[in-house]
C-alpha positions, 0 to 999 in steps of 0.5 A: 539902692545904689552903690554910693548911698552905702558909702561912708566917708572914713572922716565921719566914721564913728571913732575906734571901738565904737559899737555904732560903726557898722564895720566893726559892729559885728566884731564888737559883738558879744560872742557865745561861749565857746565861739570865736569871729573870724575877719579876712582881709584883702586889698586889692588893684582894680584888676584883683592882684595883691602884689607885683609878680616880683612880690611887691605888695606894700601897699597897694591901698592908701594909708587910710587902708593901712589905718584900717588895717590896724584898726581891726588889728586893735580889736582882735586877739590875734592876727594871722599871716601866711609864710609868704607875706612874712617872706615878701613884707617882714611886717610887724604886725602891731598898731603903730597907727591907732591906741588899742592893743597889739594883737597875738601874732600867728605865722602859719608855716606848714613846713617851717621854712622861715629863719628867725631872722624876721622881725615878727620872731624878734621883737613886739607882741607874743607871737605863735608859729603853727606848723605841721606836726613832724616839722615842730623840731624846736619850741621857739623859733626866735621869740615865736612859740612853736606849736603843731598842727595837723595838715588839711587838705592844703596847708594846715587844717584851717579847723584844728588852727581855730581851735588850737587859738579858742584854747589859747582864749583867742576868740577874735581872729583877724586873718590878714593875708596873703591870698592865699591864707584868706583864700582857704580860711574862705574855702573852708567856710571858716569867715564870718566877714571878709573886708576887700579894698579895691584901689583905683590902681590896674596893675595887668598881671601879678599875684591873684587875690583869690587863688581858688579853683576855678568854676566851669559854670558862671552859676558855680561861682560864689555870689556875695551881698556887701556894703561898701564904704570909700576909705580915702581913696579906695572903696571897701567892700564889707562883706557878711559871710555864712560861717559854715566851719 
């Protein structure tokens, strides 16, 4: 079947929450007990960069992207974000664009180097800052609680993260970016899906999508199904993941 029999137009999309949409089926889903589901999102140029070399990110994707952003951002219990994209965007991580809830925000910041003077540890929802065990000095940093987690390979263990939120009754995690979160979030085996939008941009340089370890051998790599939907002006690629983690 080809590529553009799979793509739904987002102005006959069914409406927020509705269980027919086959983007947000899986995440409506009833869960097991004792389980959560964990989204990955990336938008990115035509040429795979997330952002400028100078860090300028916002956005390279349409604001019909941006809507879907939020959107998954309604139906999840919590967001997660890397120190970086904190650092580079200060975003608020709520949903101003759609009706639904403002999840849990979770700022991963593995050596706690983020000053309470960003707007996510000043005001909105609740919000979790998750940090390596010997750098939790304070209980709040702003607003944010302040909570330990053990470090992994790279970063803080993406396991003991996903554990740490099922405690906390945070089942739906939606794993907003950078590249780099998303990257070992998907390194670990840890998603059940993963949502890339391509824009029709090509940037030339800047910062990679997914900044993995290189394979040496085409068969090495990591081949994926997916559906794609266009969202205004960029395609969407909606791709289901064996969760391994």
């Amino acid at each position: 079947m080809r590529i553009m029999d799979h793509i739904v137009e987002a102005s006959v999309r069914p409406a927020l929450g509705d269980t027919r949409d086959p983007l947000f089926a899986p995440l409506l889903a009833q869960l097991p007990a004792g389980c959560s589901f964990v989204v990955g999102r990336i938008a990115q140029s035509l040429d795979g960069y997330i952002a400028t070399r100078g860090g300028e990110s916002v956005w390279i994707s349409g604001p019909d992207d941006l809507r879907h952003t939020h959107q998954l951002r309604a139906m999840c219990d919590a967001v997660v974000v890397g120190a970086k994209t904190v650092r580079a965007d200060n975003p608020r991580l709520t949903t101003r664009l759609v009706d639904g809830p403002s999840p849990v925000r979770v700022v991963l910041d593995t050596d706690c180097r983020l000053d309470d003077g960003y707007r996510v540890f000043n005001d909105g929802p609740e919000t979790l800052l998750l940090c390596a065990p010997e750098m939790a000095h304070t209980d709040r940093l702003g607003t944010a609680l302040v909570l330990p987690v053990p470090r992994g390979p790279s970063g803080l263990d993406v396991i003991a993260i996903l554990a740490l939120l099922r405690g906390r009754g945070l089942r739906r995690i939606f794993v907003e970016g950078g590249g780099v979160t998303v990257s070992r979030f998907l390194a670990a085996g840890a998603l059940d899906r993963l949502h890339v939008t391509v824009a029709p941009l090509v940037m030339g340089g800047g910062v990679p999508a997914f900044p993995l370890p290189p394979v040496e051998r085409l068969e090495d790599g990591r081949r994926f199904a997916w559906t794609a939907h266009r969202i205004g002006a960029d395609v969407l690629l909606d791709i289901p993941l064996v969760r391994t983690a």
